[in-house]
N, C-alpha and C positions, 0 to 999 in steps of 0.2 A: 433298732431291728435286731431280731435274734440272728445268732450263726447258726446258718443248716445247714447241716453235714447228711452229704446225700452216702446212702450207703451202697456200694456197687449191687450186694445179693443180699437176700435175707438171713443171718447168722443162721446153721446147724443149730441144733439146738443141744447143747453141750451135756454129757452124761453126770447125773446126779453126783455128787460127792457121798462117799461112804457115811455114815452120820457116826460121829465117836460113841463111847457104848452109854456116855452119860445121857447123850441124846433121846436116847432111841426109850420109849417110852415104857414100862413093866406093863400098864397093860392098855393097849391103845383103846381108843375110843369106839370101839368097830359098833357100828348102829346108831350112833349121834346123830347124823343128819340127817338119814334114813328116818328117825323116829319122830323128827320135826317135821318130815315130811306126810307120814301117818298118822302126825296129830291134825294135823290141816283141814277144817272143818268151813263151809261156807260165812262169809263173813270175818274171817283172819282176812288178815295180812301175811301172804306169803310171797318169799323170792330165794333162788339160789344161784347162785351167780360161780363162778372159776374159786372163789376166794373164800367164800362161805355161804350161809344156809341162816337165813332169816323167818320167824314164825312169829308173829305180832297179833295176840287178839285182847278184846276187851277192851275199853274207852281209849279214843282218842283225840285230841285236839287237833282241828283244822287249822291250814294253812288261810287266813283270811284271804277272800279275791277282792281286793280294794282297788283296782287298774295301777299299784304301783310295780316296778319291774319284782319279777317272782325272784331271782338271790336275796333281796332286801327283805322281801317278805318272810321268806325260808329260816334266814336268819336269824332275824327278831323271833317265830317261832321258836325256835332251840333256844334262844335266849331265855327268855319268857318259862319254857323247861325248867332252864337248867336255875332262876330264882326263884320255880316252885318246888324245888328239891331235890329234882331229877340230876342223877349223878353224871349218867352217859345219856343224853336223848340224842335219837336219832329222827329224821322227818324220811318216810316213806311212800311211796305213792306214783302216781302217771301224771304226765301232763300233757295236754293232746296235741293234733297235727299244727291245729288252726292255736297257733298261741294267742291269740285274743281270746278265746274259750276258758272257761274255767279249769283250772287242775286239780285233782282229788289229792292232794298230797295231805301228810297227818304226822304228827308226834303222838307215838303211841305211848300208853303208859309206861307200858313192861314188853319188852323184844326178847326174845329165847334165842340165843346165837350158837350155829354151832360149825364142826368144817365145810369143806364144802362135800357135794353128792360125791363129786367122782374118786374122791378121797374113802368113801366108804362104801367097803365089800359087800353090804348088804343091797345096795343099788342094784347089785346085778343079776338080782334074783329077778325070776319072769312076774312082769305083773298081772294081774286076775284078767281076764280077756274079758274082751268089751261086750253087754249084752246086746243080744240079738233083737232091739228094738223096733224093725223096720221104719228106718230112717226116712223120710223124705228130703230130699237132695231140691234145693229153687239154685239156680244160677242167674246172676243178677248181677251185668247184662249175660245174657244168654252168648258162648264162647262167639257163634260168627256175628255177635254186635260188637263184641268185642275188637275181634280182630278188624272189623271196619275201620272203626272207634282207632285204634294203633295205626291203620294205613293213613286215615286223615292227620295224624297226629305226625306222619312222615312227610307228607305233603304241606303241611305245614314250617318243619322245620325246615326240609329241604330249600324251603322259600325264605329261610333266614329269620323264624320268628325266635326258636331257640336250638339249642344244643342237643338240650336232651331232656326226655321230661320221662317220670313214672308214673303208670297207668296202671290203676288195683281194680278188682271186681273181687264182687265176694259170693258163701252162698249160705244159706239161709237153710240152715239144717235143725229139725224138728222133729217129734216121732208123737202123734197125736195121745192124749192123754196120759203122755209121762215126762217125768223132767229129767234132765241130764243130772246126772252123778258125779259132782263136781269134783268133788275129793278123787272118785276115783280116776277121774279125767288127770286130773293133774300128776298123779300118782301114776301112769302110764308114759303121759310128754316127758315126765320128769327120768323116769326108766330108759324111754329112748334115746334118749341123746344128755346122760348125766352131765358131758362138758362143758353144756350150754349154757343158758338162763333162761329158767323157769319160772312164771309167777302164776300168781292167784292173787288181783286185789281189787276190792271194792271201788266203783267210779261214780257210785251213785245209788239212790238208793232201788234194790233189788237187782244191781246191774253187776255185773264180776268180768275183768278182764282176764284173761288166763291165754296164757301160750307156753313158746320153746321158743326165744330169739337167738340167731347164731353171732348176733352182732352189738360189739361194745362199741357206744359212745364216746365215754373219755370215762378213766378213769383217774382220781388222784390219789396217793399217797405219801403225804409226809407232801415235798418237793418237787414229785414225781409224775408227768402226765403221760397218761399211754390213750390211741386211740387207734381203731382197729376197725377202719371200713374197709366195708364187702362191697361189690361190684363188679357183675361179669359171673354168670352162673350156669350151670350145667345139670341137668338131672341125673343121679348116679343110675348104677344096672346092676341088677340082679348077677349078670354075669361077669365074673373076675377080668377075664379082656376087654370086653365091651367096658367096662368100668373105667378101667387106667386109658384106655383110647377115647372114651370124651374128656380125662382129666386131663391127659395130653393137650388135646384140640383144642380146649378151653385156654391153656396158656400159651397156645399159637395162634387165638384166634385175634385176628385186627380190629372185627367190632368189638370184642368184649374187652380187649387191652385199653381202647381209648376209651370205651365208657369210665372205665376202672383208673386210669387215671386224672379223665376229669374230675372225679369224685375226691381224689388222692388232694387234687392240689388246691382244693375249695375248703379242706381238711386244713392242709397246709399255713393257710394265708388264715384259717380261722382261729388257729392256735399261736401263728406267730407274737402279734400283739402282747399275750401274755405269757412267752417265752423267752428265758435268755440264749436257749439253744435247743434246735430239733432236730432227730434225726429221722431220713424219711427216707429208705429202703429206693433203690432205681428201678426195680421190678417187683412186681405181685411175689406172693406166696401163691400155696393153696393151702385152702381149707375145707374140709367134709363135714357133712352131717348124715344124720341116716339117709336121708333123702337128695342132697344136693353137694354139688362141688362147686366153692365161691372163690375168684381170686381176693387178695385178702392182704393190706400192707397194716403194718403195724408201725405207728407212727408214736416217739418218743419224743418228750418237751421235759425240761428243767424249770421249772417258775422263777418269773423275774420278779413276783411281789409273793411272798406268804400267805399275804392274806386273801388271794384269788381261790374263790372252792371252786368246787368240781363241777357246783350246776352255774357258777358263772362261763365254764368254758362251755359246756353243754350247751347253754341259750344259744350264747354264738355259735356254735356248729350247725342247731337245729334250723332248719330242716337241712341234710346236707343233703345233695344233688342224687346221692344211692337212695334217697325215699322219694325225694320232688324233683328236683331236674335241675336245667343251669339254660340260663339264667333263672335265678328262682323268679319272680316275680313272672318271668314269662309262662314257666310255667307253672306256679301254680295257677294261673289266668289257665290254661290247656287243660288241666286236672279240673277246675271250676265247670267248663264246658262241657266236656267230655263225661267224668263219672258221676253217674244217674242215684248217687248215697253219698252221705257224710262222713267222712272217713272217723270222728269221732277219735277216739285213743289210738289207732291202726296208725301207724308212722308216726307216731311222737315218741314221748321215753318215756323210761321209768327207772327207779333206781331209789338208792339209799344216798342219803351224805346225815355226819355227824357235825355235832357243834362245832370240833376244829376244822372242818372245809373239806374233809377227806371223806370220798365216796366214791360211789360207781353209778354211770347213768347207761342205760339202753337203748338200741332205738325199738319201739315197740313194732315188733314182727315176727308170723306164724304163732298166728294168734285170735281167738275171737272174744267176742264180748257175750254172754248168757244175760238175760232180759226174759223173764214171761216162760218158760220154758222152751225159747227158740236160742239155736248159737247161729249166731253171725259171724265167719268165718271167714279173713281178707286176705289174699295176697297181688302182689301187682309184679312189672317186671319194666328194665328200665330198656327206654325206647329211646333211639336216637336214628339220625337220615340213612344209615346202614343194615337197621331193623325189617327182620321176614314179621309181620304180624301173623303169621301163622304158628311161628315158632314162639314169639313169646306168649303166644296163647299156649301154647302146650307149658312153656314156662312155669304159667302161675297152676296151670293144673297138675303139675309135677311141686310147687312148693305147698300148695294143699294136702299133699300125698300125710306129711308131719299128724294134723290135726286129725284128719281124717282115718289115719289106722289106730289113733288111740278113740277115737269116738266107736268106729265098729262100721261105719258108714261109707261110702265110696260113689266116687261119681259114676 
């Protein structure tokens, strides 16, 4: 068993070190990731993530779906790379909710890498406003089936089926005889909130998954596992008081504390196994987005074998209780019943890992899939026997809020 070292608060986060003058670059990069992102053309592979800025297009070899476990598979992928010549191959791509399903994951030929967005000043230029398409908005279930839908979902657990489970509805945004502008979609998510993860990637053919998630998986580096569940959220305000007083209430609130630590400690025990030591924070953070305030632990592990990558820790995590709920099986059984669509790529991941095991995985959220000229649009909210279904209905239509200002569309 690893030693976990619980940490009283979340560290301050310590001020930069001056960089010596050898450091500091003659002439920085300014526009790198920026320009990977305005190459981004339908059919790339794109992702930016805290750490860098990924642009993948032109042949790629698949991940084969043969029912053996997907690390083994991914593997052999990059292996297979790196005997055909490939010096760095890296495997890119989603893998959906329902892990029995296929995953689009690929070794692309040739990746263009660069820093990451929020690293570059050109990000924060305004991007081109969204055309005035007259959208059609379908909500799917319509919000008071929804909210039904969440009271029996508390009736249920309250009866001891489970703990907690999350419940998405999505909506079905179209604008009759035009298609969406994907480039420039993404090139707006990607403006709004640079600190996050951004993607653009292929799941099928004619099909594009694209979002803005606030939420890392696990990431590895060298030795190093960091994972970083949300749980427990708030809609920000326009207004500067009103703003810090739900940020407040959010981190006094009792339901959103124990959802937020159930989540925490499913995290916990799924990283233990292949840690010689974690450390896991005794209270939430916060964290913002344009749109939303999440409490937020950032949980750190040492590996106890090398040779564990980053989507071996990811399987195991997936689905953690902040996308499906706890007990999972129960509810994914509640999600089975309940929502009236497939949730398809919406709560899985996505990410990068290279041939030495080191990557970054997602969980896929605030996000839709483009198909046909329609976007499919999901967000969900987690529900537990303490839950108002009125309020997490407003929930997910405050985390719609993302997708929706960069499309031009509103409910």
């Amino acid at each position: 068993m690893p030693t976990v070292r619980p940490v009283d608060a979340p560290p301050a986060p310590a001020a930069p070190a001056a960089p010596a003058a050898a450091d500091v670059p003659a002439h920085p990069a300014v526009g790198a990731a920026t320009a990977l992102l305005d190459a981004y053309r339908p059919g790339d592979r794109f992702l930016a993530t805290p750490t860098r800025t990924l642009l993948a297009r032109g042949p790629a070899a698949g991940v084969p779906d043969d029912g053996s476990p997907l690390p083994g598979r991914v593997r052999a992928a990059l292996e297979r790379a790196r005997r055909d010549g490939h010096d760095r191959p890296v495997v890119l791509g989603a893998v959906p909710f329902d892990t029995g399903a296929p995953a689009a994951l690929a070794v692309p030929e040739e990746v263009r890498t660069g820093p990451p967005l929020q690293a570059d000043p050109l990000v924060t230029l305004p991007a081109d406003p969204p055309e005035a398409l007259g959208w059609k908005v379908i909500e799917v279930p319509a919000p008071e089936e929804y909210a039904r839908a969440t009271a029996a979902a508390v009736a249920r657990m309250t009866a001891g089926e489970a703990e907690k489970v999350v419940l998405a509805r999505t909506l079905e945004v179209s604008a009759p005889g035009r298609e969406p502008d994907l480039a420039a979609l993404l090139g707006r998510l990607a403006r709004f909130d640079p600190s996050g993860h951004t993607f653009a990637l292929p799941v099928g053919p004619g099909r594009t998954l694209l979002g803005a998630s606030p939420e890392l998986l696990v990431a590895r580096r060298g030795g190093r596992l960091v994972a970083n569940p949300l749980a427990g959220s708030a809609a920000r305000s326009t207004d500067l008081a009103e703003d810090v007083r739900r940020a407040a209430a959010l981190l006094d609130s009792a339901k959103d504390l124990h959802e937020h630590a159930v989540v925490v400690e499913q995290v916990r025990r799924a990283m233990a196994p292949y840690c010689s030591s974690l450390e896991v924070p005794a209270r939430p953070a916060l964290v913002r987005t344009a749109t939303m305030w999440h409490l937020s632990t950032t949980v750190t592990g040492t590996l106890a074998d090398p040779d564990t990558t980053a989507l071996d820790v990811a399987v195991a995590l997936h689905p953690t209780p902040a996308v499906c709920g706890t007990p999972t099986a129960a509810a994914r059984r509640m999600i089975a019943d309940v929502e009236p669509f497939d949730r398809g790529f919406y709560t899985g991941m996505l990410g990068w890992q290279d041939a030495s095991g080191d990557g970054e995985w997602v969980v896929t959220l605030r996000c839709a899939e483009a198909v046909d000229g329609l976007l499919r649009l999901y967000a969900g909210a987690g529900v537990v026997p303490a839950s108002d279904p009125l309020a997490e209905t407003a929930e997910t239509a405050a985390k719609f809020r993302t997708f929706l200002s960069a499309v031009g569309a509103s409910l």
